[in-house]
VMD Tcl script that builds the backbone (N, CA, C; Angstrom):
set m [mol new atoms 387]
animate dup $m
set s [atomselect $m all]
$s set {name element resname resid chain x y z} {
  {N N UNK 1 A -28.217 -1.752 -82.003}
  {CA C UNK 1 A -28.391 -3.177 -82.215}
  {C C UNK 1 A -28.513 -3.859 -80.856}
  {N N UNK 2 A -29.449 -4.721 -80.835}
  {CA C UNK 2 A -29.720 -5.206 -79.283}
  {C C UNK 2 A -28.935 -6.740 -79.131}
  {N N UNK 3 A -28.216 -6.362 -77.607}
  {CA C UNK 3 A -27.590 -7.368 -77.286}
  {C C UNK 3 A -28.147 -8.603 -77.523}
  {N N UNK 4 A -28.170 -9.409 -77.775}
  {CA C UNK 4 A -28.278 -10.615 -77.904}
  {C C UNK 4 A -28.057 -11.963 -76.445}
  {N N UNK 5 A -28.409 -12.387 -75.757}
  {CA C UNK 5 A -27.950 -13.117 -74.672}
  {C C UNK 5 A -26.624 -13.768 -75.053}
  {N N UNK 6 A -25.679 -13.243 -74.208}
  {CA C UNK 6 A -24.348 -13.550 -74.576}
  {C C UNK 6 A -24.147 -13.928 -72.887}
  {N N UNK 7 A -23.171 -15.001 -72.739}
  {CA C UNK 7 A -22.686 -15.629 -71.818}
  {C C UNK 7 A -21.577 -14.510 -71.258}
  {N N UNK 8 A -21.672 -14.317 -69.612}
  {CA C UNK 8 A -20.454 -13.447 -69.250}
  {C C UNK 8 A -19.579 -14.448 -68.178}
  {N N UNK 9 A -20.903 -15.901 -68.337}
  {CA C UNK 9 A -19.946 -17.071 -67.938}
  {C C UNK 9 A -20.844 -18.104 -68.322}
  {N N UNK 10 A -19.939 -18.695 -69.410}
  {CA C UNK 10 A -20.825 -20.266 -69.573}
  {C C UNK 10 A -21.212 -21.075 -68.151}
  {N N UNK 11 A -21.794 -22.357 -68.474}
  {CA C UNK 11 A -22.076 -23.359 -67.563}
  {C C UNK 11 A -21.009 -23.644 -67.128}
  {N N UNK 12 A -21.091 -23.631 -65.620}
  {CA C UNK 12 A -19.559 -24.306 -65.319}
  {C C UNK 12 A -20.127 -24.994 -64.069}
  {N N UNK 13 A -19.273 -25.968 -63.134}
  {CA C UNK 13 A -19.459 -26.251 -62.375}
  {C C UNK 13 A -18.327 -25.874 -61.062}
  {N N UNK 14 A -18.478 -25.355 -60.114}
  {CA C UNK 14 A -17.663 -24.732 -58.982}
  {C C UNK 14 A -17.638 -25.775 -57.586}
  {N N UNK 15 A -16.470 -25.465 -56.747}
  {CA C UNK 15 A -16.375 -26.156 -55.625}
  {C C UNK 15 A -15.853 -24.902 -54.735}
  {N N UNK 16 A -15.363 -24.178 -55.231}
  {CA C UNK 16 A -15.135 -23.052 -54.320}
  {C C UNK 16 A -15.093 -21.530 -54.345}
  {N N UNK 17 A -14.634 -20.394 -53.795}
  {CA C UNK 17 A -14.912 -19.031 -54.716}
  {C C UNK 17 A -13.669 -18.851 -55.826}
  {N N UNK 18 A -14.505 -18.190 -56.733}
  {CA C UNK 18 A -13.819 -17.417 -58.001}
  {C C UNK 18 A -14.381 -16.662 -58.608}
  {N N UNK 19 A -13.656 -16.352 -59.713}
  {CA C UNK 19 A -14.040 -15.465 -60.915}
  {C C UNK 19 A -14.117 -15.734 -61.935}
  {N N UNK 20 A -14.910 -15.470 -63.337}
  {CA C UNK 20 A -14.691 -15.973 -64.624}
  {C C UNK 20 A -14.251 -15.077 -65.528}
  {N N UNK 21 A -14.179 -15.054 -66.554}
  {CA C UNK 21 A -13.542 -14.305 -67.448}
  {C C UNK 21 A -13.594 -12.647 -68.023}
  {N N UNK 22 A -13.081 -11.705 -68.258}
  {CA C UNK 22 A -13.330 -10.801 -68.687}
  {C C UNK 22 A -14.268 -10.467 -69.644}
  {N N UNK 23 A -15.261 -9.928 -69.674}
  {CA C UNK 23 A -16.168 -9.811 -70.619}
  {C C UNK 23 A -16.162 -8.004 -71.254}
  {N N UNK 24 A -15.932 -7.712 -72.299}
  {CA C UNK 24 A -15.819 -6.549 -73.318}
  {C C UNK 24 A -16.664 -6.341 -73.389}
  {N N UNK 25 A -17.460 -5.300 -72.868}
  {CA C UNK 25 A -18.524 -4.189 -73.328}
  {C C UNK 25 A -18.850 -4.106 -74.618}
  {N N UNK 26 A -17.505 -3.655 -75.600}
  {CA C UNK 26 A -17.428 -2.997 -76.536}
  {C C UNK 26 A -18.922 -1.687 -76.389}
  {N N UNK 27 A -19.559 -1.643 -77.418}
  {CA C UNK 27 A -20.413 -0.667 -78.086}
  {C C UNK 27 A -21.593 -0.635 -76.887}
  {N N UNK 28 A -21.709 -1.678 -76.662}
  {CA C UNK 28 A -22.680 -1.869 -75.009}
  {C C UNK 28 A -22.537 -0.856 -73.840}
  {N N UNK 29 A -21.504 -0.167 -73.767}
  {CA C UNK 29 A -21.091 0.564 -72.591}
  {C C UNK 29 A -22.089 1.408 -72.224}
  {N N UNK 30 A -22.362 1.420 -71.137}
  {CA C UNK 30 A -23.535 2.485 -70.437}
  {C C UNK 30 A -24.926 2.129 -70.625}
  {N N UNK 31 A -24.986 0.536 -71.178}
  {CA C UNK 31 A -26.424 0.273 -71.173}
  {C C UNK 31 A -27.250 -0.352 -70.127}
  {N N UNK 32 A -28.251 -0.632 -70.131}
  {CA C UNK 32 A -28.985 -0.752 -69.276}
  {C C UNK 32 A -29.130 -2.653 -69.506}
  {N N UNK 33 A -28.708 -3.304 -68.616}
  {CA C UNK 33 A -29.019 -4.775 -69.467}
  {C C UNK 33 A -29.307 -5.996 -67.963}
  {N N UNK 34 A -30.477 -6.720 -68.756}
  {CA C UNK 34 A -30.818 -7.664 -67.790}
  {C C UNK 34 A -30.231 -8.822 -67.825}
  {N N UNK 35 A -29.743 -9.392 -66.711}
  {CA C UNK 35 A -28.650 -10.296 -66.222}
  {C C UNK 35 A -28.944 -11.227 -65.199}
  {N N UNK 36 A -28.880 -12.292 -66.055}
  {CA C UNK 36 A -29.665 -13.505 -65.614}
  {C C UNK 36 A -28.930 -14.973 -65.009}
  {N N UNK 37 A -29.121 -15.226 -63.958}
  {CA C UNK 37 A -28.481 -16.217 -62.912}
  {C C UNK 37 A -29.207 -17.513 -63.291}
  {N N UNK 38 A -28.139 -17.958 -63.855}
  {CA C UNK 38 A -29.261 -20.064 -63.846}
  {C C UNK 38 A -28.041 -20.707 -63.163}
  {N N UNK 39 A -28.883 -21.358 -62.197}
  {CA C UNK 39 A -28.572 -22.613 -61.091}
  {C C UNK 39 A -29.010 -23.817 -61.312}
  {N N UNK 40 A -27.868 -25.014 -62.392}
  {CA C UNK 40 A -28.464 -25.847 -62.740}
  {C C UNK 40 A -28.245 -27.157 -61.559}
  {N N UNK 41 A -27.500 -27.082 -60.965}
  {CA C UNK 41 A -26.783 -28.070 -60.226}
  {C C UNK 41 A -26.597 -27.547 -58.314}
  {N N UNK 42 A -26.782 -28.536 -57.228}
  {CA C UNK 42 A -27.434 -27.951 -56.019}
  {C C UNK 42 A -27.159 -28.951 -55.324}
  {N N UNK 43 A -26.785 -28.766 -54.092}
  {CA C UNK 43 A -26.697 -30.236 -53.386}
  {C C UNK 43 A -27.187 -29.427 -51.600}
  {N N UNK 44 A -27.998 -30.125 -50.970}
  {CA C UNK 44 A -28.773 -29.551 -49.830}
  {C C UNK 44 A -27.541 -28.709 -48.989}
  {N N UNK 45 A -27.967 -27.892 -47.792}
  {CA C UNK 45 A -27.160 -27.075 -46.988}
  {C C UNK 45 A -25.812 -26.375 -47.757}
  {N N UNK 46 A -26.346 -25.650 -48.565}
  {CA C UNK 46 A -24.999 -25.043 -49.316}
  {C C UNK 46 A -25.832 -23.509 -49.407}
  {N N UNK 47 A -24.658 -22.273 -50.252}
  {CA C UNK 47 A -25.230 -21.121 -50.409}
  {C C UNK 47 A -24.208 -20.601 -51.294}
  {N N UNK 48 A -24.653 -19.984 -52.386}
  {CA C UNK 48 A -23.864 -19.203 -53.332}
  {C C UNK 48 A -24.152 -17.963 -53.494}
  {N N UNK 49 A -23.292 -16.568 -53.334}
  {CA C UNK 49 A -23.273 -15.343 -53.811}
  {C C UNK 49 A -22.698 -14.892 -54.905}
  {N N UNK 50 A -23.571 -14.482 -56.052}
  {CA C UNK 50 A -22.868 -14.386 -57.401}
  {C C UNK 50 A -23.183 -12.762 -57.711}
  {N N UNK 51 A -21.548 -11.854 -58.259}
  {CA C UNK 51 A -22.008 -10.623 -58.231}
  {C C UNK 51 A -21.090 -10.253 -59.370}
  {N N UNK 52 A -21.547 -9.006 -59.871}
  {CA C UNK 52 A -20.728 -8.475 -60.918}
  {C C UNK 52 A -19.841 -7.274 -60.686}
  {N N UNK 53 A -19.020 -7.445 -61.508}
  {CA C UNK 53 A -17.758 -6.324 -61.736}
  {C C UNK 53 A -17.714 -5.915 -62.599}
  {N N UNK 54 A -17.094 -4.509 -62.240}
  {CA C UNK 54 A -16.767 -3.828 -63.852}
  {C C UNK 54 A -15.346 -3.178 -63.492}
  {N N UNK 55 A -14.941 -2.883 -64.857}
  {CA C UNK 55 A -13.531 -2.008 -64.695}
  {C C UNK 55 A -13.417 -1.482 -66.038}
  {N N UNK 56 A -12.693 -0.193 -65.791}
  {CA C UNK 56 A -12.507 0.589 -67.433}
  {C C UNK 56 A -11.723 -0.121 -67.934}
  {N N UNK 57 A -10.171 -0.905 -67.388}
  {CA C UNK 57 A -9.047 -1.170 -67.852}
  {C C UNK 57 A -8.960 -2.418 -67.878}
  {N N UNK 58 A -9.904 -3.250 -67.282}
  {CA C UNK 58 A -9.552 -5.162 -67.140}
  {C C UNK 58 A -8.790 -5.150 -66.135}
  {N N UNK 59 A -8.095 -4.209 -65.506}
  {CA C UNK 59 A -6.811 -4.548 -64.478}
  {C C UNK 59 A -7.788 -4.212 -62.771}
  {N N UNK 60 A -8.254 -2.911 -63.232}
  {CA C UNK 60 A -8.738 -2.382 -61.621}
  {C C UNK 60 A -10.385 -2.829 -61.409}
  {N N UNK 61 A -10.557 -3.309 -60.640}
  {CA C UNK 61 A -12.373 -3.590 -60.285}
  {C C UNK 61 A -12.632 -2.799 -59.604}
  {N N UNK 62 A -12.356 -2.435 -58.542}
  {CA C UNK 62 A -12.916 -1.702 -57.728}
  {C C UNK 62 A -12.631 -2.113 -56.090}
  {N N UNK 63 A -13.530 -1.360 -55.394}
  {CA C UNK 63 A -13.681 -2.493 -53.993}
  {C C UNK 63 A -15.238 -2.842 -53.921}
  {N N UNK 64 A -15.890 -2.694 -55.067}
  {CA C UNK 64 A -17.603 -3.317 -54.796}
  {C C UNK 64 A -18.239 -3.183 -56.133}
  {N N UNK 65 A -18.806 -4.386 -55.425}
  {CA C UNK 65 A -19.346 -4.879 -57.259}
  {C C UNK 65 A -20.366 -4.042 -57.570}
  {N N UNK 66 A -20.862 -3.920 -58.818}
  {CA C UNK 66 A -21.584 -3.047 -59.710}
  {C C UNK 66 A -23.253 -3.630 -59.039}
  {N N UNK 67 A -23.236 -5.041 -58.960}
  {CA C UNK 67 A -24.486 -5.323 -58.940}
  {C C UNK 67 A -24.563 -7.170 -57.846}
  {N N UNK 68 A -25.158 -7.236 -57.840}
  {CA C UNK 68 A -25.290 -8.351 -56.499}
  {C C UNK 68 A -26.640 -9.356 -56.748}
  {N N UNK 69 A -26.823 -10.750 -57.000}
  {CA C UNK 69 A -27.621 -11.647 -56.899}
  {C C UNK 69 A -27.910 -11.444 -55.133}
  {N N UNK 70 A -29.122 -11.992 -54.756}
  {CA C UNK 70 A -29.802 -12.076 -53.043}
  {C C UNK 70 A -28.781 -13.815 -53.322}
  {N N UNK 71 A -28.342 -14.010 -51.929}
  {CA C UNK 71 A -27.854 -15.006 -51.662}
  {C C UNK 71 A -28.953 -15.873 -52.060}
  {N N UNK 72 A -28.642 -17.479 -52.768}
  {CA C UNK 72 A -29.196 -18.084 -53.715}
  {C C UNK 72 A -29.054 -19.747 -52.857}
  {N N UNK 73 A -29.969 -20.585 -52.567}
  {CA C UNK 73 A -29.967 -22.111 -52.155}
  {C C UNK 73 A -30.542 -22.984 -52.943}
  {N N UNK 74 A -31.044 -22.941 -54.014}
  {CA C UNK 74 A -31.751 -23.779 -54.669}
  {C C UNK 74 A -31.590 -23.274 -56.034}
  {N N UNK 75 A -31.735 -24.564 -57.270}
  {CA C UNK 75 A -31.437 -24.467 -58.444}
  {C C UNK 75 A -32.592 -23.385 -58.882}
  {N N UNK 76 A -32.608 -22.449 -59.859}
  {CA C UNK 76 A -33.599 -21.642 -60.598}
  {C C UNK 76 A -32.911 -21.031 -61.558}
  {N N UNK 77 A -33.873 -19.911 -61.856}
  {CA C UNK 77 A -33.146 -18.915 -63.302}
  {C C UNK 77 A -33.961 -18.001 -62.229}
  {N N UNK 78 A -32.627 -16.327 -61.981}
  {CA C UNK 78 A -32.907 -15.315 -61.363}
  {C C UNK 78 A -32.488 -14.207 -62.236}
  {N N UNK 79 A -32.815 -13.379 -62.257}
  {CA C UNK 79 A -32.938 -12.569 -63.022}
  {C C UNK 79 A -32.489 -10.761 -62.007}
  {N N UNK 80 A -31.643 -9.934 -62.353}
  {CA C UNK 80 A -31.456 -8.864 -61.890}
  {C C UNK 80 A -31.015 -7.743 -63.101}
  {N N UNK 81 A -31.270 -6.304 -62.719}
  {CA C UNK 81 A -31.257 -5.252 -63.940}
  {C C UNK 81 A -29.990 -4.455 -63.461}
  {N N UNK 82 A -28.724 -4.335 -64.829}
  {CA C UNK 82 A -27.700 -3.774 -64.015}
  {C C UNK 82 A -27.547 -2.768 -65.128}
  {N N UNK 83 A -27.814 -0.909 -64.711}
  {CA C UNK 83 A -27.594 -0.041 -65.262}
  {C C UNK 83 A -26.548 0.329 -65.213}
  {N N UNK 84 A -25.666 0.907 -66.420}
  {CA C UNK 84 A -24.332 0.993 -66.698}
  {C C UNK 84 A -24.578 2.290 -67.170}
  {N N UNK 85 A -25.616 3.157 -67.314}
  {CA C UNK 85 A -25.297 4.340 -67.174}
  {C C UNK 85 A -24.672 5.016 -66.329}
  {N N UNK 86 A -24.928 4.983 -65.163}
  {CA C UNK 86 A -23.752 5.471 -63.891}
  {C C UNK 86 A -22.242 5.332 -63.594}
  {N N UNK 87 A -22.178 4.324 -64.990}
  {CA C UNK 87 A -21.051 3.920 -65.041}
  {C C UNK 87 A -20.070 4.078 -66.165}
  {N N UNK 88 A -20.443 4.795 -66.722}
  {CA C UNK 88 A -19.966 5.369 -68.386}
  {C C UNK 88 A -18.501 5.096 -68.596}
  {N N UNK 89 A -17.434 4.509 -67.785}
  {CA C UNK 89 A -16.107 4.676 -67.760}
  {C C UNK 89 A -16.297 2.540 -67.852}
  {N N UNK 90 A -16.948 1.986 -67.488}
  {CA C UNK 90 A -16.625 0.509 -67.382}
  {C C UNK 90 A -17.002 0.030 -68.711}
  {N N UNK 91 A -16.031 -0.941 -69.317}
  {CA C UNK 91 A -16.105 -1.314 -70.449}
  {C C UNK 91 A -15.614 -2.884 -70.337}
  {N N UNK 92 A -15.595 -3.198 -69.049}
  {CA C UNK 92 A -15.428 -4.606 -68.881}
  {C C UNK 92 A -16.136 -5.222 -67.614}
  {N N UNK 93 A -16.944 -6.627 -67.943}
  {CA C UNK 93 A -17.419 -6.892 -66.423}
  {C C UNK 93 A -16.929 -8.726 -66.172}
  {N N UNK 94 A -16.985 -8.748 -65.223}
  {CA C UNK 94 A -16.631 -9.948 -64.167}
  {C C UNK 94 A -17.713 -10.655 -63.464}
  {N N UNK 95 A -17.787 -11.813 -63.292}
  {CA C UNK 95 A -18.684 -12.669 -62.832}
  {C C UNK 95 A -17.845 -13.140 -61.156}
  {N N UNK 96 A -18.267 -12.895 -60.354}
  {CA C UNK 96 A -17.175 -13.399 -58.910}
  {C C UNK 96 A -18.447 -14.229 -58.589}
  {N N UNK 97 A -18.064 -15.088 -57.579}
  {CA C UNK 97 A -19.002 -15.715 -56.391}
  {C C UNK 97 A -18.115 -16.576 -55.177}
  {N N UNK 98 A -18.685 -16.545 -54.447}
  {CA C UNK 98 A -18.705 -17.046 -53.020}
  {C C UNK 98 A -19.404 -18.133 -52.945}
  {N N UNK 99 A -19.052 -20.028 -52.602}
  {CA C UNK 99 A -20.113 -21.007 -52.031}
  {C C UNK 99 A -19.493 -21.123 -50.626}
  {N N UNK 100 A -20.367 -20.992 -50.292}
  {CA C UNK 100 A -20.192 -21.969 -48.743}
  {C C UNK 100 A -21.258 -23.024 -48.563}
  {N N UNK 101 A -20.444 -24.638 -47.604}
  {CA C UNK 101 A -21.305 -25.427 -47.078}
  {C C UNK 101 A -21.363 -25.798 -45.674}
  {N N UNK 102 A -22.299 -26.105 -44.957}
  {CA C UNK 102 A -22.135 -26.478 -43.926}
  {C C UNK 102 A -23.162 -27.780 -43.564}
  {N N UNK 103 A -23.117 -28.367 -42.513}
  {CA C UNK 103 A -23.721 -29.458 -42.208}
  {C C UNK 103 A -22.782 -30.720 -42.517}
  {N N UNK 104 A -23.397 -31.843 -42.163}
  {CA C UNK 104 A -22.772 -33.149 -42.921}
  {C C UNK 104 A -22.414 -33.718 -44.438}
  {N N UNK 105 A -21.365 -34.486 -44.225}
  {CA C UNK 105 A -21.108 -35.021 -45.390}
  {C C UNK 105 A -20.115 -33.900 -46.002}
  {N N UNK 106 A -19.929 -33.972 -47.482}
  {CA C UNK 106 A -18.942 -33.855 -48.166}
  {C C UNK 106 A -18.382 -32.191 -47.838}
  {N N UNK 107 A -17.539 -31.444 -47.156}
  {CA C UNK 107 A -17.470 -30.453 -46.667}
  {C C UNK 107 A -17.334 -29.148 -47.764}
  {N N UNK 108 A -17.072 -29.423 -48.907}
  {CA C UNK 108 A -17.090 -28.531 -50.182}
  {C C UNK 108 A -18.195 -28.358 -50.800}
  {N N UNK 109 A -18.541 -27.134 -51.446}
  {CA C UNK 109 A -20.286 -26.606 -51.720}
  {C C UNK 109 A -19.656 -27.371 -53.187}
  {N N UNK 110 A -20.382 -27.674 -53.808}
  {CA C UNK 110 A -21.090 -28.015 -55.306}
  {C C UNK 110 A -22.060 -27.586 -56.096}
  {N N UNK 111 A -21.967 -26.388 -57.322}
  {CA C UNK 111 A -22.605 -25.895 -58.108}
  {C C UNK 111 A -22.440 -25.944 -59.356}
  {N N UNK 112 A -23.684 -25.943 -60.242}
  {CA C UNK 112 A -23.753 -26.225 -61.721}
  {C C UNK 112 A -24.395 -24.543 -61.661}
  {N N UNK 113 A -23.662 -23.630 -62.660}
  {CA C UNK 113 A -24.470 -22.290 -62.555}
  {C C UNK 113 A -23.888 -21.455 -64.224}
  {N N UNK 114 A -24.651 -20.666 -64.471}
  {CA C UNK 114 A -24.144 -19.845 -65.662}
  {C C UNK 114 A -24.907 -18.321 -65.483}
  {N N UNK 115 A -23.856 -17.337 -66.141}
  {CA C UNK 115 A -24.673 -16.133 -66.280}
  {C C UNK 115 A -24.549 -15.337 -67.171}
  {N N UNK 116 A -25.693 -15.343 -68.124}
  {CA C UNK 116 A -25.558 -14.385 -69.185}
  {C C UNK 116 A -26.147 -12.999 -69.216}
  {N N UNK 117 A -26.181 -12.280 -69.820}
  {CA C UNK 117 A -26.821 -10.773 -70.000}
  {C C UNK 117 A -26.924 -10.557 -71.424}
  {N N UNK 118 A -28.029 -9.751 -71.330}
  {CA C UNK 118 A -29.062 -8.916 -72.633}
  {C C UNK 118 A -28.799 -7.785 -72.065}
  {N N UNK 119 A -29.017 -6.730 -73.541}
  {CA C UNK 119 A -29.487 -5.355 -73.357}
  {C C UNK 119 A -31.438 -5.043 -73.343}
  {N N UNK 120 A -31.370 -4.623 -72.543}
  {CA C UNK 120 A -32.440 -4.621 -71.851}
  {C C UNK 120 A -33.409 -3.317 -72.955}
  {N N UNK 121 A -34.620 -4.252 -73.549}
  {CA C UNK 121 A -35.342 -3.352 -74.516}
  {C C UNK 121 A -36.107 -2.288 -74.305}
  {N N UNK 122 A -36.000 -1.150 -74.477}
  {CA C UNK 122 A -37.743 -0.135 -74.027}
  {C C UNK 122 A -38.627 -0.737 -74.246}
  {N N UNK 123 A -39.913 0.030 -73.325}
  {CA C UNK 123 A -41.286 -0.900 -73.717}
  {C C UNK 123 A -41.709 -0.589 -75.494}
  {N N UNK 124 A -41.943 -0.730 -75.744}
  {CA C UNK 124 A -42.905 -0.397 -77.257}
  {C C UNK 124 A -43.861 0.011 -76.857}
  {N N UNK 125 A -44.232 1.444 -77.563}
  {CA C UNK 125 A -45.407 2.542 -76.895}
  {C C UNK 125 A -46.452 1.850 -78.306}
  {N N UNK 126 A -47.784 2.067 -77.453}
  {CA C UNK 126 A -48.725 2.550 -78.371}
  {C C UNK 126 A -48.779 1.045 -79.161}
  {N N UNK 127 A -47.918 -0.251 -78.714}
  {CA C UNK 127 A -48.436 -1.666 -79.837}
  {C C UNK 127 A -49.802 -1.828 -79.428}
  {N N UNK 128 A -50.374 -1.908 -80.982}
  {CA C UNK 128 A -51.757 -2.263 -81.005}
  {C C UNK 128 A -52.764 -1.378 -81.206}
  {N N UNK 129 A -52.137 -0.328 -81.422}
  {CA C UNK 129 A -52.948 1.032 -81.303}
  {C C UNK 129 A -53.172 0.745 -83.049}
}
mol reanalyze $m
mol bondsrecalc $m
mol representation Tube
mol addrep $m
């Protein structure tokens, strides 16, 4: 049954680094699924790194994330592919990020951002044939 775009962090808005909530694999484990970065909210000279985690137990992450957004400055929808076959033991993942700002004015970064994931479909051979 194919994932469905499920939030592994609603819309939120951030001022500094964190993490969001535990997200359950369940039956998903070891799939292959595309995982998608929207940046709704942006304010000039800022930078956000948004990356994922996994852990078998919810307790241990690791020391490095499963998968990594390219450092991000401007609002969009980005898109990255995170295979969980290599990973057959993680049954939970994590949303972390990093803002930093620099320049003038208000010294705290400001972001509107969300990230959900799909299981990522095979092509369909032979449509149209």
């Amino acid at each position: 049954m194919p994932m469905l775009p499920e939030f592994l962090l609603s819309e939120t808005t951030i001022r500094e680094a964190g993490a969001g909530p535990d997200f359950s694999l369940g039956d998903r484990a070891g799939e292959t699924l595309i995982v998608t970065l929207g940046i709704t909210r942006i304010v000039e000279q800022e930078s956000i790194d948004v990356s994922i985690w996994g852990s078998a137990d919810g307790a241990n992450w690791g020391a490095r994330p499963l998968a990594s957004f390219p450092q991000k400055f401007y609002c969009g929808v980005y898109q990255i592919v995170l295979d969980l076959a290599g990973h057959p033991d993680v049954q939970y993942l994590r949303v972390r990020w990093q803002a930093n700002r620099w320049g003038k004015g208000e010294p705290r970064p400001l972001f509107g951002f969300y990230v959900f994931a799909q299981t990522m479909q095979p092509a369909l051979a032979g449509v149209g044939v």
